[in-house]
PATORFI-640351 format. One record per atom (N, C-alpha, C): x, y, z. Coordinates in pm, whole numbers, plus 50000, padded with zeros to 5 digits. Example, Ala and Ser with C-alpha at 12.3 -4.5 7.8 and 13.67 -1.06 7.14 Angstrom:
<atoms>
513194943150780
512304955050780
513204967050780
512854977550708
513674989450714
512905000350787
</atoms>
This chain:
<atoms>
890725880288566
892075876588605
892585884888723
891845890088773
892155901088880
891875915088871
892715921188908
893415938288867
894315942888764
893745947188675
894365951588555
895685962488649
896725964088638
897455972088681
898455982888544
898305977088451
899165981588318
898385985688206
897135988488200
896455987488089
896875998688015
896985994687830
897036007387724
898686012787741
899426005487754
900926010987811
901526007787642
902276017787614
903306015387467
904556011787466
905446014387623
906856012887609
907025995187618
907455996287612
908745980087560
908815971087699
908725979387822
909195973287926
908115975288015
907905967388144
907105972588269
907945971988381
908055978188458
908225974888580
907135977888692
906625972188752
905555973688853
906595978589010
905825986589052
906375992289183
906295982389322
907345980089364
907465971189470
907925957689465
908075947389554
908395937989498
906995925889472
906945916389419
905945909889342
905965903989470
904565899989467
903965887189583
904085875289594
904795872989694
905335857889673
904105844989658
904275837289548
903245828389580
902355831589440
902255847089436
901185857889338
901055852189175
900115849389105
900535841988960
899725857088888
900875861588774
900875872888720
900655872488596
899805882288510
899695875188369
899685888188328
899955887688123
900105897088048
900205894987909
899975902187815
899305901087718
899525912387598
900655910987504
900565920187420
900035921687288
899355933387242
898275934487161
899205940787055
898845940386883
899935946986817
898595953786732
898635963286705
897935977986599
898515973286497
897665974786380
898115972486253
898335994086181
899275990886087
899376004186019
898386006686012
897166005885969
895606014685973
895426024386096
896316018886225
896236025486311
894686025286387
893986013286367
892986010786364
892575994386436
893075985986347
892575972086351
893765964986433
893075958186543
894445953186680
893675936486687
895235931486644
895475918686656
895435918786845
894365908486893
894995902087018
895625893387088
897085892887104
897805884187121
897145874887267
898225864787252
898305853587398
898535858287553
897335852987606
897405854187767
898745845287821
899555851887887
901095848787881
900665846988084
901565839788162
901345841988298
902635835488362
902925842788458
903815830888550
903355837588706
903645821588790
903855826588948
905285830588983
904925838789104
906035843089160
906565835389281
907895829989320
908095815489358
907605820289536
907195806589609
906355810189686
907715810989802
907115817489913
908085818690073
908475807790121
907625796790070
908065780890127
907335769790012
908165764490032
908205746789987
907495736690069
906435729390020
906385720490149
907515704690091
907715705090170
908795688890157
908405675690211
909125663590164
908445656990271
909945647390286
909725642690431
910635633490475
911245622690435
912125617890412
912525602190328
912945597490423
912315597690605
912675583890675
911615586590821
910795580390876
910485583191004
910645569791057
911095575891194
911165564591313
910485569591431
910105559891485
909355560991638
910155557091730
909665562491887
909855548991966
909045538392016
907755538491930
907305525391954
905545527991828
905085515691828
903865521491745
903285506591724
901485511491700
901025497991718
900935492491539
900705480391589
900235468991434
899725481291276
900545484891245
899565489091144
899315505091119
899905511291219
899755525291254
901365528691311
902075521691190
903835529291187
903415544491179
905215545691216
905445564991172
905275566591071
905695558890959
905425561690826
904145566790750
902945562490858
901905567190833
901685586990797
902695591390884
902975606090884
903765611890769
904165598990713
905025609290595
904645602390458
903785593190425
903085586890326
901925592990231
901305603990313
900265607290243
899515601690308
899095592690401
898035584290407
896705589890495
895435594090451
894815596990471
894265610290435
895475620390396
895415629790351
894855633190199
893575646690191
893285647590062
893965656689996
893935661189901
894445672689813
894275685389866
892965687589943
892845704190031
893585697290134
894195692290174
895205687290324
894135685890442
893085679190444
892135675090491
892625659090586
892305657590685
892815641690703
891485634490737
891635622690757
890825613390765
890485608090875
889225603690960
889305593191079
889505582191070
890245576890970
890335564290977
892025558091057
891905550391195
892785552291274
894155543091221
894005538291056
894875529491012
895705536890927
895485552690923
896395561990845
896745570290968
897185566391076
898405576791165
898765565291208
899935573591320
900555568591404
900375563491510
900385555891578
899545555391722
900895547191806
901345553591889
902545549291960
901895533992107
902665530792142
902385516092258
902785520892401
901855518892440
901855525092578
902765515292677
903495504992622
904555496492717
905625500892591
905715508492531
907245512492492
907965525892547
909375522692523
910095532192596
909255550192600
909285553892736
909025565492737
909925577392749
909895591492723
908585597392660
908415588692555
907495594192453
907075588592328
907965598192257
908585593492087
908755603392011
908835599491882
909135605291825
908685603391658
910015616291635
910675605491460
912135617591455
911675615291284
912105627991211
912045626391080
913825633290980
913825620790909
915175624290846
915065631690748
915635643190637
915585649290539
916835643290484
916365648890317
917435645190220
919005657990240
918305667590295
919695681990322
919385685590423
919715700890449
919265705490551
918125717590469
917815722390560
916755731190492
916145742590615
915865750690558
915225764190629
913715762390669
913265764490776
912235762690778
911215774390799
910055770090741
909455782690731
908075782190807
907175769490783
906125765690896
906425750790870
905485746290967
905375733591019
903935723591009
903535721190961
902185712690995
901845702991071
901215701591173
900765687691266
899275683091225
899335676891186
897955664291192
897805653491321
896985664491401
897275655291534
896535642691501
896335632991614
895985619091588
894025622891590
893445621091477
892075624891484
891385610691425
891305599991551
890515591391510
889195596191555
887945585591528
886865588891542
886205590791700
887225581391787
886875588591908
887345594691971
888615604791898
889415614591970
888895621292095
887955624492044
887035636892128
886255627292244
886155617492275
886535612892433
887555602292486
888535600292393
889615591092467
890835599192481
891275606592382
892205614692330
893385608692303
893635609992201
895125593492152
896095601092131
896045620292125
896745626092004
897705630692129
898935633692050
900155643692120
899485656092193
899925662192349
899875674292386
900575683392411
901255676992524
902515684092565
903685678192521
904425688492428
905445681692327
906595690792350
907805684192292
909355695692270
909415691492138
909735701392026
910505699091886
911845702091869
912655691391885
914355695091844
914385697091748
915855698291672
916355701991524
917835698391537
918335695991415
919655691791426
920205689591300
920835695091280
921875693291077
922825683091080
922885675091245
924145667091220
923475653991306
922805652891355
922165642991416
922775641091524
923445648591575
924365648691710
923955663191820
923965672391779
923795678491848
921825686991789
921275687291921
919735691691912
919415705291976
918605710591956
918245726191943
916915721491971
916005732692091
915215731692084
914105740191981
912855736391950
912325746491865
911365756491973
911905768491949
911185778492050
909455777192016
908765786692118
907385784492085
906505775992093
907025761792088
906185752192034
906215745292259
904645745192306
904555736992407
903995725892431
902305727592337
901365718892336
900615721492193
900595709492173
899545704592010
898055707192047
897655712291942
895735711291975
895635699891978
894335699092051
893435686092029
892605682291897
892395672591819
891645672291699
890185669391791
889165678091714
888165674691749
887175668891658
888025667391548
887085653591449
885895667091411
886325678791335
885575683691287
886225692591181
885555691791064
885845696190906
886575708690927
885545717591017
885345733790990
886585737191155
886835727891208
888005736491318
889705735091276
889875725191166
891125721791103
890895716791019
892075721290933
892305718590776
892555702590761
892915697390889
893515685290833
892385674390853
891225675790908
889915672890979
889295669290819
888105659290814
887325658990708
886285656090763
885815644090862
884425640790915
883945651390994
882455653491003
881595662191069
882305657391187
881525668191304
881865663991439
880925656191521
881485652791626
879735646291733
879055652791753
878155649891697
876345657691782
876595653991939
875565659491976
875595657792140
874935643792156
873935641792088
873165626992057
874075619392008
875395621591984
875685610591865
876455608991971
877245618992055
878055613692240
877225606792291
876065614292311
875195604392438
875265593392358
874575590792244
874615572792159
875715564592196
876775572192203
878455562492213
878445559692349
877745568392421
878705567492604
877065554792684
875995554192575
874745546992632
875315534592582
876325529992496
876335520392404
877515516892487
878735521792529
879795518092644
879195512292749
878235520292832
877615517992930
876765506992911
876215504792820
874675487392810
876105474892773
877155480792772
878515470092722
878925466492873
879375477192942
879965476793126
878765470693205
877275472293096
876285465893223
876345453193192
876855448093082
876705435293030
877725426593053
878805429593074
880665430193072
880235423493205
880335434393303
881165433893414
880305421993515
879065417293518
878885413793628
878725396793548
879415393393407
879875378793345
880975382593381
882445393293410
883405391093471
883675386893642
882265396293703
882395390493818
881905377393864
880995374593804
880595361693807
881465355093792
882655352893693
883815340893627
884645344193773
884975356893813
885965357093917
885515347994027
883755353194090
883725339994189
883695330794162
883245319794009
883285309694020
884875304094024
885465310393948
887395307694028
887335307094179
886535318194269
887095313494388
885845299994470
884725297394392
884325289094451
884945275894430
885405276094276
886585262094275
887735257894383
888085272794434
889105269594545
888625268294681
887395269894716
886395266494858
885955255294802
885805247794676
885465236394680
887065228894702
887775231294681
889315225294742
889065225894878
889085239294949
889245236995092
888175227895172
887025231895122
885865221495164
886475206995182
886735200995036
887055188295032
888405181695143
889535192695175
890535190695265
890385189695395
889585199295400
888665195195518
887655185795603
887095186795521
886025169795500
886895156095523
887935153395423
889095146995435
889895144995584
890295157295650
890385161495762
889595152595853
887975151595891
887555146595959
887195132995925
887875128995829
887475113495817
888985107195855
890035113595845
891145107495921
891335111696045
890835121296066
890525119396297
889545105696293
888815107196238
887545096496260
888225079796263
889395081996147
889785065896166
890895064996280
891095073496362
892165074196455
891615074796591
890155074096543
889485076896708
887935069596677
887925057296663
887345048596713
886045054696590
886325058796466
885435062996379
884215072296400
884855079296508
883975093796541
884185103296477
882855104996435
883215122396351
883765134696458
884005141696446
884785159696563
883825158696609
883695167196705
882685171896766
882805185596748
881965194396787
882245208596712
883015219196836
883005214396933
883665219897073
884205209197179
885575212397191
886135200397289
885835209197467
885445201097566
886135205297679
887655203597730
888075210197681
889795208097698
890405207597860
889575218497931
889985222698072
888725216298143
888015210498121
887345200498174
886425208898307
885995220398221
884925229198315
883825225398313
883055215398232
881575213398242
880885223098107
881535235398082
881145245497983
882165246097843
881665256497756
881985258097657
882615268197724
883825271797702
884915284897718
885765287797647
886455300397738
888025300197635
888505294697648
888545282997762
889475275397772
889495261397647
888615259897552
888095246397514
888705253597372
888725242797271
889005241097138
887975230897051
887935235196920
887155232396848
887335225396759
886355219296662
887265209196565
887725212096505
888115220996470
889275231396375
890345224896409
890385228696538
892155231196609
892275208196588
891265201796604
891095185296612
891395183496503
891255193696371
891465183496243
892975188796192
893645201096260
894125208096243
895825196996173
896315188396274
897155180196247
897395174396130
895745169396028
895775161595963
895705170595804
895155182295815
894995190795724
896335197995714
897535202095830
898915207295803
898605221395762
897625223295732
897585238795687
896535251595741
896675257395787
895505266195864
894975276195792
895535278595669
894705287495543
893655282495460
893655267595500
892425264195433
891235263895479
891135269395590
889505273795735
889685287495635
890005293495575
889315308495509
888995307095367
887395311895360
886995309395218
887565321595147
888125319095035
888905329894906
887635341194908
886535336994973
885285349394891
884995357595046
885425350295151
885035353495282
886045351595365
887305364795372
888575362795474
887985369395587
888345361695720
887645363895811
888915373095898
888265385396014
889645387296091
889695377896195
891295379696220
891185372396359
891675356296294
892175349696167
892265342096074
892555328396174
891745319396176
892255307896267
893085300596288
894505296496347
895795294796343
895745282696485
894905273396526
894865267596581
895095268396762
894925256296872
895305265596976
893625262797031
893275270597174
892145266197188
891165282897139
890905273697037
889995286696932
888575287296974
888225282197098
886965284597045
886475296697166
885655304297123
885125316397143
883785319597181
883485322097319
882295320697385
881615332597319
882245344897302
881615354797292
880795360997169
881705350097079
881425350196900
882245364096878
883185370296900
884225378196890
884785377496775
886105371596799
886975364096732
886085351796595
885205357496535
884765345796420
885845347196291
886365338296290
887735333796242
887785320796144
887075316096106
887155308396005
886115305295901
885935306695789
885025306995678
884195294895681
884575283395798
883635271595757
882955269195876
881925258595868
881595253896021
881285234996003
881395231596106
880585220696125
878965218696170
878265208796075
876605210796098
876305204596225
875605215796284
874935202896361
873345211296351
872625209996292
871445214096277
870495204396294
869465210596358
868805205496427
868815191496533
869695195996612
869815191296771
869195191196841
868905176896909
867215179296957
867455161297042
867845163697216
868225152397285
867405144197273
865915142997227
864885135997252
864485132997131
864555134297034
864315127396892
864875129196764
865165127596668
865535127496562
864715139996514
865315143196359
866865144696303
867825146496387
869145139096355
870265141496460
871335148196334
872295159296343
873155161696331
874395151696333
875315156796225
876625145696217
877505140796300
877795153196390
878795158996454
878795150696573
879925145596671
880225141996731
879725121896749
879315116896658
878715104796603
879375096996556
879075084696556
879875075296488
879405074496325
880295071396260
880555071296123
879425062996039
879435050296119
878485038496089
876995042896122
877145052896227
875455051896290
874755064296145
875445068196060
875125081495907
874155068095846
873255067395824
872315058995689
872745061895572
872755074695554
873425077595412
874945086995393
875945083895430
876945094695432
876955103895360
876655098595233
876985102895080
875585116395074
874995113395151
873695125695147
873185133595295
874565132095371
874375138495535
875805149995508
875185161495531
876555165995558
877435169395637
878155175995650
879335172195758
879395188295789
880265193595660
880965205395658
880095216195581
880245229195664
879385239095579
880445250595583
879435258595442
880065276595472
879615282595553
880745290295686
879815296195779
880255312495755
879435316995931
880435331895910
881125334196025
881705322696003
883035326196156
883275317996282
882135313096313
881755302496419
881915291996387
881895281196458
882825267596508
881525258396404
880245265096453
879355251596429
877935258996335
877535256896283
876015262996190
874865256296185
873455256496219
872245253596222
871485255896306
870065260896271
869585257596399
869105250296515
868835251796633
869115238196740
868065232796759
866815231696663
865925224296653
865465212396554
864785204696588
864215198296545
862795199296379
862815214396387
861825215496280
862675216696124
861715210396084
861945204395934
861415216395827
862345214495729
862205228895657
863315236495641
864315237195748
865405249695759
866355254895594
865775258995535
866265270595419
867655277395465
868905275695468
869375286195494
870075296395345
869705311195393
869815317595249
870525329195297
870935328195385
872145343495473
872995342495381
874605349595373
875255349795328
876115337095287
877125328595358
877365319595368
876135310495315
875815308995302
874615299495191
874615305995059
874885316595039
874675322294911
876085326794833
877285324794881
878255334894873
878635332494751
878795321194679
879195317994523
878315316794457
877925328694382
877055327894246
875605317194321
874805322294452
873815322294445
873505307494575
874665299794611
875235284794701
876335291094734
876595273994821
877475273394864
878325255394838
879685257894917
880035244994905
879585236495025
879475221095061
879335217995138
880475205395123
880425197095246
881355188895280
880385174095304
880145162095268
879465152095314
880405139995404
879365137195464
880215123395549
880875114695464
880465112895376
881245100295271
882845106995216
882905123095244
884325122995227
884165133695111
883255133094994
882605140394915
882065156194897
882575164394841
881915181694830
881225181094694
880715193594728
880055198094638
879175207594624
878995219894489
878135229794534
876465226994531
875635235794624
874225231594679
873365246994678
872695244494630
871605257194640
871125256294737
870345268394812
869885268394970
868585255094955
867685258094882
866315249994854
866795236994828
867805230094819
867795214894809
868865209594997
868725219495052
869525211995179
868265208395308
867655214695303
866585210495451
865295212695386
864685200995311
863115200695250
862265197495356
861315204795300
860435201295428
859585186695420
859865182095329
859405166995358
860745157195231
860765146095267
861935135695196
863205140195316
863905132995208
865515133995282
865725146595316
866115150895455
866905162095459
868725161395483
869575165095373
871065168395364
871825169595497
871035178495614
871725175795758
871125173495865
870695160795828
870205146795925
870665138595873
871015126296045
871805117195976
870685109195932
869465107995965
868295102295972
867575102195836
867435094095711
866505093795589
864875087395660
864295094795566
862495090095530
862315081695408
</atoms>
């Protein structure tokens, strides 16, 4: 039972020197001698504690200013998670966890039944299981006080809360082991094979959103040159006007941009959402000897141009002289320039540069019949059957 401090004593009374230990549970025991002076009855182990320096209490009201689904304030004054050694739990559905779109600072207030003296304080910071790399818990904190709910006092001392580090042996209020270093690396390899997996099905969904909207501009465009075409004797643009009537391509000349420009009303639709070009084309005589100024996300085909024989390109042609509209195309993705292909005659042309590839692997194209649609590089210029930009079928 401890330290005997009284043993073999006869008088009636004790008093022990000093005052008793608060908290201290004290015991005693009187023995009675029979007349033989010999034979001793042993009486009952008798005990009491001595009342302790503090009380713990608990709150009959918490409020927040804000807290998620399930993880009220109340969680703090319930017991919840807590064992009998005052151990807490990782389980993140026994605290508090405040909302990061509610009023700031954050705070948490607790009501008592009186007022009361205080003697310590306990915090159970927020110790879910991934404290120890997200950190959810309170740091830098102020503790008021107040007997009237009107006027507040700060509590001296107090600046910043520990961090829980989700381990048994660094706080009382802790119960799960902590992370191994393997058991971090396991979590941060298992985030990471998630971000490798995540992010490039998010980027993917983002371009196919913006190839939906280059398949808009495509089609407005396309559209575009089939109403110049019925206003001019059913000629498709040509991809460079002589405006100043030099014999050459210059600054002085304009392009079918600036030709379809009237019928389309809008000059933001020459820039693909995936490919903003500087220099943004705004009509006017745009066209650009130097390739400087490449200013609009699309072009007109004329691939493989060639005065002396077929395949012929769309461009500058009559509507009727296309064999197949519906499978010649008109309009392409470029990178900046008026017109796209090369100026020959050989069969085969793959194009797989950027602009051929820019949405998830294609691009959009524009057909004579008025028609878009997306095209992988390998189905536009085969090297034998139909080729997509000739007006000419086999």
């Amino acid at each position: 039972m401890g330290v005997q401090v009284s043993q073999g004593q006869d008088a009636a009374a004790y008093d022990p020197a000093g005052r008793l230990a608060f908290g201290q549970t004290y015991y005693w025991r009187v023995d009675e001698v029979q007349a033989d002076g010999v034979t001793l009855d042993v009486g009952d182990v008798w005990s009491f504690t001595a009342e302790p320096v503090g009380y713990a209490i608990r709150p009959i009201a918490a409020t927040a200013s804000s807290f998620q689904p399930g993880m009220g304030p109340d969680k703090t004054i319930d017991g919840s998670g807590v064992s009998a050694s005052d151990q807490h739990s990782t389980l993140d559905t026994t605290m508090w966890l405040s909302n990061i779109a509610g009023p700031q600072p954050t705070w948490i207030q607790y009501d008592f039944d009186k007022v009361y003296k205080l003697h310590q304080m306990w915090v159970w910071n927020s110790n879910q299981s991934l404290e120890a790399i997200f950190g959810f818990g309170a740091k830098d904190v102020t503790i008021e006080y107040s007997t009237d709910a009107a006027t507040w006092t700060a509590l001296a001392g107090i600046s910043q809360f520990a961090r829980a580090t989700v381990r048994k042996e660094a706080c009382k209020a802790l119960t799960t082991k902590a992370f191994t270093l393997i058991e971090l690396l396991v979590v941060i390899a298992i985030i990471a094979i998630l971000a490798s997996i995540l992010f490039p099905v998010f980027s993917r969904a983002r371009e196919k959103a913006r190839q939906t909207s280059c398949l808009s501009n495509v089609k407005q465009l396309d559209l575009g040159c089939q109403m110049y075409a019925q206003d001019y004797d059913e000629m498709i643009p040509s991809n460079v006007y002589d405006a100043n009537a030099s014999g050459t391509q210059d600054a002085g000349d304009y392009t079918w941009r600036t030709g379809i420009l009237p019928y389309v009303r809008n000059a933001q639709i020459f820039q693909c959402p995936s490919k903003r070009t500087a220099n943004a084309f705004s009509g006017g005589m745009d066209f650009d000897p130097t390739g400087v100024n490449n200013n609009s996300g699309y072009a007109i085909n004329v691939a493989h141009w060639d005065t002396s024989a077929p395949p012929t390109p769309p461009y500058n042609q009559a509507l009727g002289s296309v064999e197949d509209a519906s499978a010649c195309i008109l309009i392409m993705e470029g990178a900046g320039t008026e017109s796209r292909g090369p100026e020959s005659n050989t069969r085969g042309w793959a194009p797989t540069d950027e602009p051929a590839t820019r949405h998830n692997g294609g691009a959009n194209y524009g057909f004579v019949d008025g028609h878009a649609k997306m095209q992988l590089p390998s189905v536009i210029d085969k090297a034998s059957g139909d080729s997509l930009v000739s007006m000419e079928q086999e």
